[in-house]
C-alpha positions in Angstrom: 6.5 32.4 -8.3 5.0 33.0 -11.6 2.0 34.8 -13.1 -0.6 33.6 -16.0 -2.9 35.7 -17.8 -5.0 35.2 -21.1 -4.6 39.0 -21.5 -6.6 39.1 -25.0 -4.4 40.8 -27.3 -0.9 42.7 -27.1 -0.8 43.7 -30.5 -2.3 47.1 -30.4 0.5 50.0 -28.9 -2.5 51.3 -26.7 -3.4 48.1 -25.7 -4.8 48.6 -21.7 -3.6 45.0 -20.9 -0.1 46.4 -21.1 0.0 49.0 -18.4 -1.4 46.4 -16.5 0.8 43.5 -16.8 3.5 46.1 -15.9 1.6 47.4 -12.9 1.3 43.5 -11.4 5.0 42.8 -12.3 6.2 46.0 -10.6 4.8 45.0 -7.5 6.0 41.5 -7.3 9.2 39.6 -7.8 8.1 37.0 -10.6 10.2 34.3 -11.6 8.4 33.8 -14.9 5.4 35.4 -16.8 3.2 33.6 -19.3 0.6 35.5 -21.7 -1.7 33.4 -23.7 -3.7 35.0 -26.4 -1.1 37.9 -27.4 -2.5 38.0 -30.8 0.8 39.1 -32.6 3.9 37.7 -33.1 6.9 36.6 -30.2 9.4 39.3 -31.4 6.4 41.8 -30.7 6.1 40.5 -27.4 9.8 40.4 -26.1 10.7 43.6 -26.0 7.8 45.0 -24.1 8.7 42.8 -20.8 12.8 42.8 -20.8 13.1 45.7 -18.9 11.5 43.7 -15.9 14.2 41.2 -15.1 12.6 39.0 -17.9 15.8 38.0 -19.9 15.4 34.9 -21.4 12.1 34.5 -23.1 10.2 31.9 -26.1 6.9 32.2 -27.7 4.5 31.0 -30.2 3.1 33.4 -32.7 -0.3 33.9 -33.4 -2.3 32.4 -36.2 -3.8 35.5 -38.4 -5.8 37.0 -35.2 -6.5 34.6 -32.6 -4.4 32.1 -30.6 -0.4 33.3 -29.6 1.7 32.2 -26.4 4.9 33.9 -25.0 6.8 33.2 -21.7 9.8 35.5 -20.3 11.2 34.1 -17.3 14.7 35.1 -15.4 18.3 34.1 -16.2 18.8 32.9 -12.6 15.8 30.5 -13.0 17.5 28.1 -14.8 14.7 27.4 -17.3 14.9 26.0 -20.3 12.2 25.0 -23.4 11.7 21.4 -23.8 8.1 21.1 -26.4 6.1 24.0 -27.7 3.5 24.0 -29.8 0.3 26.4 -30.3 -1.7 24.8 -27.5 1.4 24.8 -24.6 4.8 25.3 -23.7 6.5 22.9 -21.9 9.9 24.0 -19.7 12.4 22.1 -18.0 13.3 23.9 -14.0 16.8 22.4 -13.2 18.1 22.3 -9.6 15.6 24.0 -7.7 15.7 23.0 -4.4 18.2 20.5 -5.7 15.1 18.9 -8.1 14.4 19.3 -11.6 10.8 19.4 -12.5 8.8 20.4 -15.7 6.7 23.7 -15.9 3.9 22.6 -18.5 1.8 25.8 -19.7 -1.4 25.2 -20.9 -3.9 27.1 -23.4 -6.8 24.6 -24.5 -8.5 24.7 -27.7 -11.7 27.3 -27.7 -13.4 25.0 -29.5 -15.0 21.7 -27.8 -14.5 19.4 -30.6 -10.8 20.3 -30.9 -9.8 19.7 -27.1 -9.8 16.3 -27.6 -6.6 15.9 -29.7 -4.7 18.8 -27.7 -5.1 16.9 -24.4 -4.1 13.5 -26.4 -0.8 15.6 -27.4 0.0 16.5 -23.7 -1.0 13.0 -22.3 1.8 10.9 -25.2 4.4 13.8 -23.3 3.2 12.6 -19.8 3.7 9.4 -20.2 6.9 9.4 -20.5 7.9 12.0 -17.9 9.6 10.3 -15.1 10.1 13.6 -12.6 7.4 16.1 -11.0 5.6 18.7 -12.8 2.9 21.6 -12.6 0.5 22.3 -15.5 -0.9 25.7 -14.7 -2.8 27.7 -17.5 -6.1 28.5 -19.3 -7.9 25.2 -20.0 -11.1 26.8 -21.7 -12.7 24.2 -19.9 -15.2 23.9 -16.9 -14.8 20.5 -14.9 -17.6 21.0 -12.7 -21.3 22.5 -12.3 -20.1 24.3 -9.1 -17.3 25.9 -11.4 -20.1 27.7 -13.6 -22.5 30.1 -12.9 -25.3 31.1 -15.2 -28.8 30.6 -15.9 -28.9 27.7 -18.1 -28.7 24.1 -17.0 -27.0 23.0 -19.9 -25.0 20.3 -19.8 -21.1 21.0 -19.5 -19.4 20.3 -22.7 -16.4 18.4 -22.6 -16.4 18.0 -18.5 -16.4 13.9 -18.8 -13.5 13.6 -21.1 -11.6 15.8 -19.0 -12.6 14.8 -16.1 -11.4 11.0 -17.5 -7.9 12.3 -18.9 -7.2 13.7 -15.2 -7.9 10.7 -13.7 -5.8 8.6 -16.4 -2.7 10.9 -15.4 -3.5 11.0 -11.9 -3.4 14.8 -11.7 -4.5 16.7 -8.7 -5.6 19.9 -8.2 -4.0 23.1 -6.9 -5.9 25.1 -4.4 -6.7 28.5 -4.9 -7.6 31.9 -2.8 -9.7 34.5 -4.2 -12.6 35.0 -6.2 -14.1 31.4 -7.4 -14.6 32.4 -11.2 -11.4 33.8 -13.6 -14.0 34.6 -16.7 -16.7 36.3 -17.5 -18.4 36.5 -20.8 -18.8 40.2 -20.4 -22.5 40.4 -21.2 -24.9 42.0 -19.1 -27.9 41.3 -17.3 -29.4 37.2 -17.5 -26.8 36.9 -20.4 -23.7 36.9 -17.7 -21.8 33.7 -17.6 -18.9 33.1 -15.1 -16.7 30.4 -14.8 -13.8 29.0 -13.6 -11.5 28.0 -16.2 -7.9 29.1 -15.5 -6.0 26.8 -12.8 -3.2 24.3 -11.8 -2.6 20.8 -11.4 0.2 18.8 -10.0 1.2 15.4 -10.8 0.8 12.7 -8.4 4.1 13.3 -6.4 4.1 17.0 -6.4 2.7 18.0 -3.1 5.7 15.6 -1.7 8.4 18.0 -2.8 5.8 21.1 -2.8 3.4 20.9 -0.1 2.7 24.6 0.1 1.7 24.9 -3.7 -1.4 27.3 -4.2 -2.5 29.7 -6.8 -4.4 33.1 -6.1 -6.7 34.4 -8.6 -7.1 37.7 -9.0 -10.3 40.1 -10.2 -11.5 39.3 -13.4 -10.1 42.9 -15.0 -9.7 44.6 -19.0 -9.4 40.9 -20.4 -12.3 38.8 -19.7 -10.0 36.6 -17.7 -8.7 36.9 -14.4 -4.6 36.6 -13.9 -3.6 34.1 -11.4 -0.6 34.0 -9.5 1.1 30.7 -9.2 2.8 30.4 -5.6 5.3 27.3 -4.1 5.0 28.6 -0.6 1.1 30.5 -1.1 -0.4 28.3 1.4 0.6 29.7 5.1 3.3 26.8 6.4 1.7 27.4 9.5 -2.0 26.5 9.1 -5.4 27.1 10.7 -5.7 26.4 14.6 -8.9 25.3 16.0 -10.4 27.9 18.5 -9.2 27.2 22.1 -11.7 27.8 24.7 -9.7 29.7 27.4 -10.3 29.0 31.0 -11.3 32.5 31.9 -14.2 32.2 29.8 -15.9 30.1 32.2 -15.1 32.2 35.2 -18.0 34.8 33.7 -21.2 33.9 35.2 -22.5 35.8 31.8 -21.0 33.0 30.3 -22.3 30.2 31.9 -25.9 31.1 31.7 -25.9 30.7 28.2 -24.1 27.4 28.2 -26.8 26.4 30.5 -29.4 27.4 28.0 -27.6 26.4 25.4 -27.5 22.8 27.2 -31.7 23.3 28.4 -32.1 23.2 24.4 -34.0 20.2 22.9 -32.3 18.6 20.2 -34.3 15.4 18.6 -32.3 12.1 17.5 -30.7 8.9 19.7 -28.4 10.1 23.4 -25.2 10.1 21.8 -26.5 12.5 19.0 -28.3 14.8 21.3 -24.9 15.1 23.6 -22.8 15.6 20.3 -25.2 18.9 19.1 -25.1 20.1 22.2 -21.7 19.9 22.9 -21.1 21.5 19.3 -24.0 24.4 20.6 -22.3 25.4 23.7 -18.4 25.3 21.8 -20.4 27.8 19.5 -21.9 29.9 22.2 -19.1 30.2 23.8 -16.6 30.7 21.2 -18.7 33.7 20.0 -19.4 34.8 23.4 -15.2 35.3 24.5 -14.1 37.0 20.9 -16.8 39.6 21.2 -15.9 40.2 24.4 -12.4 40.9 23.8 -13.5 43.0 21.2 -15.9 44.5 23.8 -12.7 45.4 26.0 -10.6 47.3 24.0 -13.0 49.8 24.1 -15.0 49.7 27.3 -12.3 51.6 29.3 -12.9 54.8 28.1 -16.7 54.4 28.2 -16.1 53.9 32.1 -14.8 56.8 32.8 -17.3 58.8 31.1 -20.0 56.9 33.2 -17.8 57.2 36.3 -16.9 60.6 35.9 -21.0 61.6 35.0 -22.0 59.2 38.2 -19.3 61.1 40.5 -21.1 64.5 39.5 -24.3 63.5 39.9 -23.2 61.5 43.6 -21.8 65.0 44.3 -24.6 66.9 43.7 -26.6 64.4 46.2 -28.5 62.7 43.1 -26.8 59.9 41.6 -25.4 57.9 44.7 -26.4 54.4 43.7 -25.6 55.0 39.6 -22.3 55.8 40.3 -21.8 52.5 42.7 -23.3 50.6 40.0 -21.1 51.5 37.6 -18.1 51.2 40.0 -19.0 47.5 40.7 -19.3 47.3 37.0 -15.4 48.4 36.5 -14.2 46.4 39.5 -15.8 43.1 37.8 -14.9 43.9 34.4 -10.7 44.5 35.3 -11.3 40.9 37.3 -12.3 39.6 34.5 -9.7 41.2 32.1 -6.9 39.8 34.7 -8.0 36.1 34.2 -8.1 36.5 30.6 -4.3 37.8 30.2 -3.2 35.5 33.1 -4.5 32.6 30.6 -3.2 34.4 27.5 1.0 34.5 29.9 0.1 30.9 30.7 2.7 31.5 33.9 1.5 31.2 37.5 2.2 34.6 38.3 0.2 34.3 41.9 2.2 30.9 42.7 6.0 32.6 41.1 5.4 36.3 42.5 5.0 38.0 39.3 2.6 40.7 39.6 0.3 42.2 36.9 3.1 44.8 35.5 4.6 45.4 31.9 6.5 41.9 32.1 3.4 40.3 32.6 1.8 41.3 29.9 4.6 41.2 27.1 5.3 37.5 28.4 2.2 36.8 25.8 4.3 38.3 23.5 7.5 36.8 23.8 5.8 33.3 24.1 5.5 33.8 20.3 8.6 35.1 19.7 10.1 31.9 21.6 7.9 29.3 19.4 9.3 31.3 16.5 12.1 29.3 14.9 14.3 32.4 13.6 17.5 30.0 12.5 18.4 26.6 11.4 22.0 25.3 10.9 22.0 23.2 7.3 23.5 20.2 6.2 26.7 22.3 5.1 27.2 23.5 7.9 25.9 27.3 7.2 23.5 29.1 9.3 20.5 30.0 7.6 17.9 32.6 8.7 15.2 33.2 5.8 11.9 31.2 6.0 12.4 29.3 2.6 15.9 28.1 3.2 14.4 26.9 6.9 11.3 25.3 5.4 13.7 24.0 2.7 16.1 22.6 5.1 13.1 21.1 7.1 11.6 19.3 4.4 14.9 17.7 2.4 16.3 16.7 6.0 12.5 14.5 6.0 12.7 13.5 3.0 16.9 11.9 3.0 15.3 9.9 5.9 12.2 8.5 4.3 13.2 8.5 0.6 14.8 5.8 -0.6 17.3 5.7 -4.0 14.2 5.3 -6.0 11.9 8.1 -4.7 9.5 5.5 -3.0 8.7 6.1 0.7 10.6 3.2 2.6 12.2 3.0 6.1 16.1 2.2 5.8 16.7 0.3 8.8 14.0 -2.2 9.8 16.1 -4.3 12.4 15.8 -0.7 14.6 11.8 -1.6 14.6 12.5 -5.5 15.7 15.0 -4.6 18.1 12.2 -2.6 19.8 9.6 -4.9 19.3 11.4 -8.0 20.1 11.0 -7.7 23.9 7.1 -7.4 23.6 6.4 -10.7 21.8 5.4 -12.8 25.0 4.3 -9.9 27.1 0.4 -10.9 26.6 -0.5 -14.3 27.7 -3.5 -16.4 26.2 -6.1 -15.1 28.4 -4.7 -11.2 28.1 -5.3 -11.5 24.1 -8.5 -13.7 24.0 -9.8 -10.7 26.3 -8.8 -8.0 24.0 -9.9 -9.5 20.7 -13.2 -10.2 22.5 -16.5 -8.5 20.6 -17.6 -5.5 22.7 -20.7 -5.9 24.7 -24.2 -3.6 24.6 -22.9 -3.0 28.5 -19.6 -1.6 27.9 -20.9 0.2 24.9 -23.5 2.4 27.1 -20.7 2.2 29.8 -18.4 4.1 27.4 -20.5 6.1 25.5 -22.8 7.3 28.2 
């Protein structure tokens, strides 16, 4: 994990970048730090970041005011400087997860006309480096209309050369979380121009040794760039689920009145479109329909019993007999309805097994998570190994010793395991079976399948 900022100067004492950069590396463990833009020279820099773990360190110093680069990274990380120049610093990571991969640090030229040769530099560099790398930085340039916000529809300087020299190298992009744009001109008003120039890219094989690679931008803050934190493991191993549709839902007749209008609704185009929008309508309704009613739950309880208890007062008192009933029916279809929906959440039979609706019943949801939970994996050497990375790491280098050859190209060892399995299926289809199959489908079968 690393952080990049242009921070915009570090050669003022009372600089406010400075508090900050120690505020963001206080709270995080960083295994290296790059400032572009310091604006003074490396031995300046060195001294002001040592105390945070950052031991080993190289820079590039500034040119009169403008321009400066410096990156501190720690002893353990096994970093070491292979090119520098004023435009980027290029580092050499040995052995991490038993790769070595380069670390290229980018800062392109403010000026359009001069981005030319700096990308030229880097691209005579890439094309002779055989093993991954990630080129994370501030490119000064915008790639894309979407990347750029501000009143004038000017064309973007410089996009279609870069845009060209990605392609050439075959670099792809990094994702990102957090606010779309890392700079801001800092003007005010109809002057204010954002854009998103401070990101990462991966070379071709990256995302097969680093899958989870992400970077997350922070606020634009002091500077008028954003820092950005660059992450291995940023994107959540576990992904996004699509939004199951429990069974209880369809038990409400609530529910299942609006499905039915949802259904009623005309929707213009051929049969098969007007059956795909609706289905899409109804997985809507209803998906909106069950989250705000759980939400609904966890706080209707104690609105009951203030109805019930005002209805029983009233029933008392000879005037509120049929409020009190209502309400009462109201609770008793409400706690059917909250049984159905944590009977789905246990998924156990508990009317078929005998479990009843006690504690265990309801912390079987929990420990159905804690059982899909892999807490330990037993590694190649033989050790046990219990923290996420060294399980994910275990994971993925077990995968890729099966499908990896000597080379690094994907490539199944043993193919006679594939024709011993399909050698027994060669004459299972006669003539007849595969003239049938290969046969062009009919308008029948189509409407027969489809509708």
């Amino acid at each position: 994990m690393g952080l990049v900022w242009n921070c915009r100067g570090l050669n003022n004492t009372l600089a406010p970048t400075i508090p900050k950069i120690r505020a963001l590396v206080g709270t995080k463990f960083y295994d290296f730090l790059f400032l572009v833009e310091t604006k003074c020279n490396v031995s300046r820099v060195s001294p002001l970041f040592r105390s945070f773990g950052f031991d080993k360190s190289f820079g590039v110093d500034a040119v009169g005011a403008s321009g400066g680069l410096w990156v501190g990274w720690r002893k353990e990380s096994r970093m070491s400087v292979v090119k520098a120049c004023n435009h980027f610093i290029i580092l050499l990571v040995k052995k991490y997860n038993g790769l070595d991969w380069y670390l290229v640090l980018f800062y392109g030229a403010p000026c359009v006309s001069l981005r030319a040769s700096v990308l030229h530099e880097v691209e005579k560099w890439l094309e002779s480096c055989k093993a991954p790398f990630l080129m994370v930085g501030d490119f000064n340039q915008v790639e894309y209309r979407c990347d750029k916000l501000s009143l004038s529809q000017r064309a973007i300087g410089g996009a279609d050369d870069f845009n060209l020299w990605k392609i050439r190298n075959e670099l792809l992009d990094i994702l990102f979380k957090g606010p779309r744009f890392t700079w801001c001109n800092n003007r005010k008003g109809e002057k204010r121009v954002y854009e998103r120039i401070d990101k990462a890219y991966g070379s071709k094989d990256w995302f097969t040794f680093f899958p989870n690679t992400g970077i997350k931008h922070y606020p634009i803050q002091i500077s008028d760039h954003a820092p950005i934190e660059v992450d291995l493991n940023l994107v959540d191993a576990k992904g996004s689920r699509p939004y199951k549709l429990d069974a209880w839902v369809l038990e409400h007749e609530e529910c299942m009145e609006k499905i039915r209008n949802e259904w009623r609704r005309t929707v213009i185009g051929s049969p098969a479109y007007q059956v795909n929008r609706k289905l899409a309508r109804i997985r809507t309704c209803a998906k909106h329909w069950a989250l705000d009613k759980r939400a609904e739950w966890r706080m209707k309880w104690e609105e009951f019993d203030q109805k019930l208890e005002q209805g029983m007062s009233l029933a008392i008192a000879g005037n509120g007999d049929e409020e009190y009933s209502a309400v009462n029916e109201e609770v008793t279809e409400f706690a059917r309805a909250a049984a159905a929906f944590w009977k789905q959440r246990a998924k156990v039979k508990w009317m078929v097994d005998g479990d009843t609706c006690t504690k265990y019943f309801f912390n079987w949801v929990k420990g159905r998570a804690g059982r899909n939970h892999i807490h330990g994996i037993k590694g190649s050497d033989g050790i046990w190994y219990y923290d996420m990375d060294h399980i994910r790491n275990e994971f993925q280098n077990t995968f890729m010793d099966l499908f990896l050859s000597s080379n690094g190209n994907v490539e199944w060892r043993d193919h006679s395991a594939f024709e011993d399995l399909l050698q027994p299926l060669e004459h299972s289809l006669s003539q007849d079976d595969m003239d049938r199959l290969c046969r062009p489908f009919t308008t029948k079968e189509v409407r027969t399948a489809v509708f």
